[in-house]
N, C-alpha and C positions, 0 to 999 in steps of 0.2 A: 220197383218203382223207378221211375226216369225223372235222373237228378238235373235240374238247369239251374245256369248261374248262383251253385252251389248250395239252391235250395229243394226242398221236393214239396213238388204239386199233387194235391188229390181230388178226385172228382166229387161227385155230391154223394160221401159215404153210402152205407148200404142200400141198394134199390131190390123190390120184389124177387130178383131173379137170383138173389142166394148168396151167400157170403165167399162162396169161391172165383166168381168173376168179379165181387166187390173188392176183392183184397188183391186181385189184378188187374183193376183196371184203375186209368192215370185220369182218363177224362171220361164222367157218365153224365149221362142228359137227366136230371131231374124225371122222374116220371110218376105215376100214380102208383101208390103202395109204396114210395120211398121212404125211408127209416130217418132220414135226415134231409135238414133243408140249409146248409152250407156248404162252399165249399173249402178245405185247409189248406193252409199251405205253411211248411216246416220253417220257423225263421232261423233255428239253433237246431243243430244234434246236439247235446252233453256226451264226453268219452272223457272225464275225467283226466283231464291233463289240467291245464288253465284254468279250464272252466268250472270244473266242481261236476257234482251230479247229485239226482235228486232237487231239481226245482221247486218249490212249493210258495205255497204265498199270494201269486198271482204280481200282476205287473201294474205299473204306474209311469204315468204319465209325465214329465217337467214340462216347463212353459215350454221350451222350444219344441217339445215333439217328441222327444229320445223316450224308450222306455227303459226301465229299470226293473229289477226283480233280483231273487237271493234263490242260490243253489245247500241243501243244509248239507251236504255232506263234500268232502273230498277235496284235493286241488294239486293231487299226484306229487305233495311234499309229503317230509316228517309233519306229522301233527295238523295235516291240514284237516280242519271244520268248517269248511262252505265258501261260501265266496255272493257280493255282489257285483249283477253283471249290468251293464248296458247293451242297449239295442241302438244306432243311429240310424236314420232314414236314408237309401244311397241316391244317388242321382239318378234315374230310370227306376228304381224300383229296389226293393229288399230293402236288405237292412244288413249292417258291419256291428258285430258282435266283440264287446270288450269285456273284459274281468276287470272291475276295479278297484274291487279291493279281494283280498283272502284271509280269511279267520284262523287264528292259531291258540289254542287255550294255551298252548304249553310258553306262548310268550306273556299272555295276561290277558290274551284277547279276548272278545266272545267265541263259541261256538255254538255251530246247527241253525242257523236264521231259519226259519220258518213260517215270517210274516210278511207281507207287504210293508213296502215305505212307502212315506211322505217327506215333502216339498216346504221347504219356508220361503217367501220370497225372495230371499237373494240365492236360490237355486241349490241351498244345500238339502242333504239329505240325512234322514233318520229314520233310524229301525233299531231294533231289540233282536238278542238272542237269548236262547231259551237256558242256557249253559255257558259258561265257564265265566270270565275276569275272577273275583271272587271266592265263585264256587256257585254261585244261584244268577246267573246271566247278568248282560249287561243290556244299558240305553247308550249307542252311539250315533257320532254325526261324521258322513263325510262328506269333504267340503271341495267342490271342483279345482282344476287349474288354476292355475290364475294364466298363463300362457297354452298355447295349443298345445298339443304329443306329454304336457305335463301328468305327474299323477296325483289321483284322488288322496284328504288327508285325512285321516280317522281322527278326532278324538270321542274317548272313551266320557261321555257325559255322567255315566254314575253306574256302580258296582255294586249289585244287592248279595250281600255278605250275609256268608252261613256264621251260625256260632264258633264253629273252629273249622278249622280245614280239617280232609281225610274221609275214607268212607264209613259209612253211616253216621256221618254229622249230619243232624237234623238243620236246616235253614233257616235263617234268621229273621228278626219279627219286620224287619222293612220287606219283607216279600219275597219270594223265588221264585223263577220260572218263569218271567214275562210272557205272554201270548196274549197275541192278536195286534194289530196294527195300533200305531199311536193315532194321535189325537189333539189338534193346535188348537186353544179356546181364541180369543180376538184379541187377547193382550200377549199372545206368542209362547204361553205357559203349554206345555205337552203334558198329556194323561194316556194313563194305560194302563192297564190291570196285570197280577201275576199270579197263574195256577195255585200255588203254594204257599205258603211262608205267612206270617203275620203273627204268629204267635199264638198258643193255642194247642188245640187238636190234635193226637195222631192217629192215624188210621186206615186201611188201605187208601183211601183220596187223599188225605189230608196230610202235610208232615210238616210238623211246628204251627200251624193252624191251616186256616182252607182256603188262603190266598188276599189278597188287595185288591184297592184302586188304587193309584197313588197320583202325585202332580208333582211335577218339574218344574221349578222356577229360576229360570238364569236372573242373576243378581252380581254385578261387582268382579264378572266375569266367570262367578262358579254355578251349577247349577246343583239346587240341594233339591230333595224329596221329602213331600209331604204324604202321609197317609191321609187318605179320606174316609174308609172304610177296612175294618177288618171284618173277613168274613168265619163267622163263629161253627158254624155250621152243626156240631150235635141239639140236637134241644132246642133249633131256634129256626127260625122260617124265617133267616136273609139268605139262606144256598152257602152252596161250596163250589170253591174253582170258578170263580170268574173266566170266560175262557171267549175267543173272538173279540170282535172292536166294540167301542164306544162311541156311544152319536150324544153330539149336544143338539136339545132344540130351540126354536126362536128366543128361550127363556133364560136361556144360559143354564138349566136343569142337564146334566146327562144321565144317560142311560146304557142299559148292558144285561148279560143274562151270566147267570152260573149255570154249570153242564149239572152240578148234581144239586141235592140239600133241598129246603123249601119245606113247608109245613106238608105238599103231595105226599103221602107214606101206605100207598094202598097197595096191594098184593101187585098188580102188575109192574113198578117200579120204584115200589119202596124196600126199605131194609124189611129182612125176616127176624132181624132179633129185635126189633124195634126200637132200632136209634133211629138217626137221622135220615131225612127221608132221602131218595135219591131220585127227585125227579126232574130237577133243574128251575128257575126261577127269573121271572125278568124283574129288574129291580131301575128306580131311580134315585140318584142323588140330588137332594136340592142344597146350593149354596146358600150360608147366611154371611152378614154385612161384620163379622167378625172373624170371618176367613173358613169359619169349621164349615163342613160338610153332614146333612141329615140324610141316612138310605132309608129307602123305604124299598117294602118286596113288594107291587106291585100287582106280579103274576104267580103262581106256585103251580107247576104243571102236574097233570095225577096220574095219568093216565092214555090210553091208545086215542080217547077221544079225544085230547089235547094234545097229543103228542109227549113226546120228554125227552130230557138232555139231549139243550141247544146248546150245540159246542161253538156256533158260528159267530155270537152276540147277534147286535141289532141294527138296522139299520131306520132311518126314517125316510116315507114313503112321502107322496106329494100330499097326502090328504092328514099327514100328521101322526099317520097309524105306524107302529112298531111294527118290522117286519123281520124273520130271521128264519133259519130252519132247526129240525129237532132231527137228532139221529135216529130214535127212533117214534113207533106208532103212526097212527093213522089205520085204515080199516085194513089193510095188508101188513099193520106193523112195519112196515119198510122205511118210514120217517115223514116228515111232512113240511112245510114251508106254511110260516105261522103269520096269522098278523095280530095284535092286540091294540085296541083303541081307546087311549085315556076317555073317560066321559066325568063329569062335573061329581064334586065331590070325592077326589082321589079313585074313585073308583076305576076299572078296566073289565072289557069284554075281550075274551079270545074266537078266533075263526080258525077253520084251518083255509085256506086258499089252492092248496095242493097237498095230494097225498100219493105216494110212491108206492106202486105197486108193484116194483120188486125187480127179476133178471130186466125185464123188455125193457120197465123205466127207468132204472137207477134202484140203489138201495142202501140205505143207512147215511143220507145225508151229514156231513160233517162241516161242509165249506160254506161261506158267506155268500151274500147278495150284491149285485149293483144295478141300482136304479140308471135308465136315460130318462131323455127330456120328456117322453110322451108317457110316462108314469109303468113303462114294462120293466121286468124284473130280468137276470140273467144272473145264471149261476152254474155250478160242476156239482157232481157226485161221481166221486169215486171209485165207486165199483157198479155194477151190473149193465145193462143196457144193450145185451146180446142173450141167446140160446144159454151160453154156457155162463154157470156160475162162478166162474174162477175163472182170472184173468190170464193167459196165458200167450205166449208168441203167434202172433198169427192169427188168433180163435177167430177171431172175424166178430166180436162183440165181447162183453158183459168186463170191457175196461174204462168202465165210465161213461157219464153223457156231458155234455154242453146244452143248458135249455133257458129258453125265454118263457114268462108267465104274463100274457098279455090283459088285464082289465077290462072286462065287457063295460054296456051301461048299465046291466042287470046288478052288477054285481058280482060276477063269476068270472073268474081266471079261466083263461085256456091255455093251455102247455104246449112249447114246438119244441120237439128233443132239434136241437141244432147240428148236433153230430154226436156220432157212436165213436168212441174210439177202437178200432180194429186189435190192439197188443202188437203192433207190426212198428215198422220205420211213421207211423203216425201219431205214436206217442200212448200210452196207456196212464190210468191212474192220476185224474190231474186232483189236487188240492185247497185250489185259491180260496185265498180270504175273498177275495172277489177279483172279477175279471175286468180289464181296461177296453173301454168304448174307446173307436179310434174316433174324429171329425166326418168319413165316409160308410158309419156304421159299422166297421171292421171289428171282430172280437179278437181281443188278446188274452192271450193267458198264458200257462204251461201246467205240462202232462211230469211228473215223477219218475216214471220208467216210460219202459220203448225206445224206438230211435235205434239207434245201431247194437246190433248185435254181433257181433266180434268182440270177444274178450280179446282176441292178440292185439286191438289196438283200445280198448276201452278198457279205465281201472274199474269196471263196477261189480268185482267177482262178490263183495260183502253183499250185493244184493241177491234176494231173492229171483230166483230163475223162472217165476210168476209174475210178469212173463220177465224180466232181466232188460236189459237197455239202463243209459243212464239219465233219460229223459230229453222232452223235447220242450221248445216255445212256438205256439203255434200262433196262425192268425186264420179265423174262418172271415167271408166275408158271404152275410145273409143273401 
């Protein structure tokens, strides 16, 4: 590829005439039988120096424009566990790339970020990591400058604490594991759910119970946690493993999905010894006028015709309907993108709106949604999306897609894969909780591996050499 003003350009991904002229050429014309309808252009390589490697999360926006996102691994120190970076917009064009903060467990930090942040009005920022302060992750804030060329200031908001330190300590009942993106209600309180911990359970998913929601409330300068929910998970249809973001709706209600659990326990993804089921659940919390919190399991997934385990959570759609995806099922079992629509009397109906059919479309869904203004859908999967089923240097496909799901008036969704990623210098394997709309329709995101491949100047020898790179941030523009 032919690198300008320090970025690389790609043309409109794979066209008809084959993945060897697609993986070399810089500029291709759109034409009929193309695989993709953007075109990329690289903002980042990762080579683990500064920067970390291993992108994941997806990126976000602050008021003034800059984007932000987290690398979960590396930062070429002792003990380094990830780093967030910023993106700034340059004058003519690109963007100047910062690290500003770096994760260290061995100081008390977090480590391994692997969500997207958010934004409080006075432009600070907050995310979770999945691991370390404690022993079961942390909620931090970093807080900008206050002068130019200044650095970003961490503090560590709260430390979900195992029963003891050391390995195989089981994690403690305020929660472990945070994932998926936070969560600001309208009085400046953050919520967020944690894989693990709450007390309880143990069992290949579960350990010390089957995870949280919890709520942060700064008060008198400290910020303490509340539990709102523990999830029980053998013997009970609220799920296990709360996993992806939370969306409140106009009611102040929120909502969310657990990957397993749910009263679903039928042969295709329930347990065979007949405990708890594992098929995943959407659930909501209604607030009462005494602070406590009531869940209810709303949805309990069974099956390939419903899909199961939504690891993505949920998001709300314009028409008020739950939207999120399931790794796997659908009539290819390859996963599916769900919606569920409260209807009067607590009740809900599920749809599936897309179903993955596998190498060519993507497969096993795991990443989140973002809505834009005209009510279409855009999101990543992972793996598939070429010939080849394993993602490897170069293959010229099956290292993910980028796709929009656009709403007919019928009723029906229709899918544009937006681009294939190649396994090359274009990034492979993206992640996001979900991806960042620019103002001129621009997609942002980032891919996990790809990007440069030289281990003589890249730390990313821990990764897999399927395909190896330390990831890229990309931006297509439709």
């Amino acid at each position: 590829m032919i690198k300008t003003s320090n970025e690389l350009y790609y043309g409109r991904c794979r066209t008809a005439v084959g993945k060897g002229l697609a993986v070399a050429a810089v500029t291709v014309v759109l034409v009929a039988g193309s695989r993709c309808a953007a075109q990329e252009t690289v903002l980042h390589t990762f080579i683990d120096k500064s920067d970390g490697y291993g992108p994941g999360g997806g990126l976000t926006f602050n008021a003034k424009g800059d984007l932000f996102g987290t690398a979960s691994f590396g930062r070429r120190t002792a003990s380094a566990d990830g780093t967030v970076f910023k993106l700034t917009p340059k004058t003519g064009g690109g963007f100047a790339f910062q690290t500003i903060h770096g994760f260290s467990q061995a100081t008390g930090d977090g480590g391994n970020p692997s969500s997207a942040v958010v934004f409080d009005s006075e432009g600070n920022l907050y995310g979770t990591t999945p691991n370390g302060g404690a022993g079961c992750g942390i909620v931090y804030e970093l807080s900008p400058p206050a002068t130019a060329g200044g650095e970003w200031t961490e503090t560590i908001l709260y430390e979900f604490n195992p029963q003891g330190m050391g390995i195989g300590i089981p994690p403690g009942n305020d929660g472990c594991n945070p994932s998926g993106r936070l969560i600001f209600d309208k009085a400046g309180d953050l919520f967020g759910g944690t894989f693990n911990g709450g007390g309880g359970l143990n069992n290949i998913f579960c350990a010390n119970g089957c995870g949280t929601t919890y709520k942060l409330h700064l008060a008198n300068g400290k910020w303490t946690e509340t539990i709102l929910h523990r999830f029980t998970g053998e013997g009970a249809p609220d799920g296990a493993n709360p996993s992806g973001g939370l969306a409140f709706d106009k009611a102040g209600n929120l909502w969310g999905a657990t990957a397993f659990g749910g009263a679903g326990n039928s042969s295709t993804c329930g347990d065979p010894n007949g405990g708890m089921g594992m098929c995943g659940t959407v659930f909501e919390l209604t607030p009462s006028t005494d602070g406590t919190w009531t869940e209810s399991t709303l949805y309990s997934f069974v099956d390939a015709s419903t899909g199961w385990n939504p690891f993505s959570g949920v998001i709300l759609d314009q028409a008020g309907d739950l939207v999120g995806t399931t790794e796997n099922g659908g009539s290819a079992l390859q996963g599916t993108v769900f919606a569920i629509t409260p209807e009067t009397g607590g009740q809900v109906t599920e749809r599936l709106i897309h179903e993955f059919s596998g190498e060519t479309d993507g497969t096993f869904p795991q990443s989140g949604l973002t809505l834009d203004a005209a009510g279409a859908l855009y999101g990543v999967v992972t793996f598939g999306g070429g010939t080849a089923f394993e993602c490897e240097e170069n293959s010229g496909g099956g290292c993910g897609i980028v796709y929009k799901l656009t709403p007919g008036s019928d009723g029906a969704w229709t899918e544009t894969k937006l681009y294939t990623f190649l396994g090359g210098t274009d990034g492979a394997l993206p992640e996001d909780d979900g991806i960042a709309l620019g103002p001129n329709g621009e997609i942002f995101g980032t891919a996990g591996a790809g990007g440069d491949f030289d281990r003589s100047k890249t730390g990313c020898s821990a990764f897999s050499n399927k395909p190896g790179g330390c990831g890229v941030v990309f931006d297509l523009k439709q």
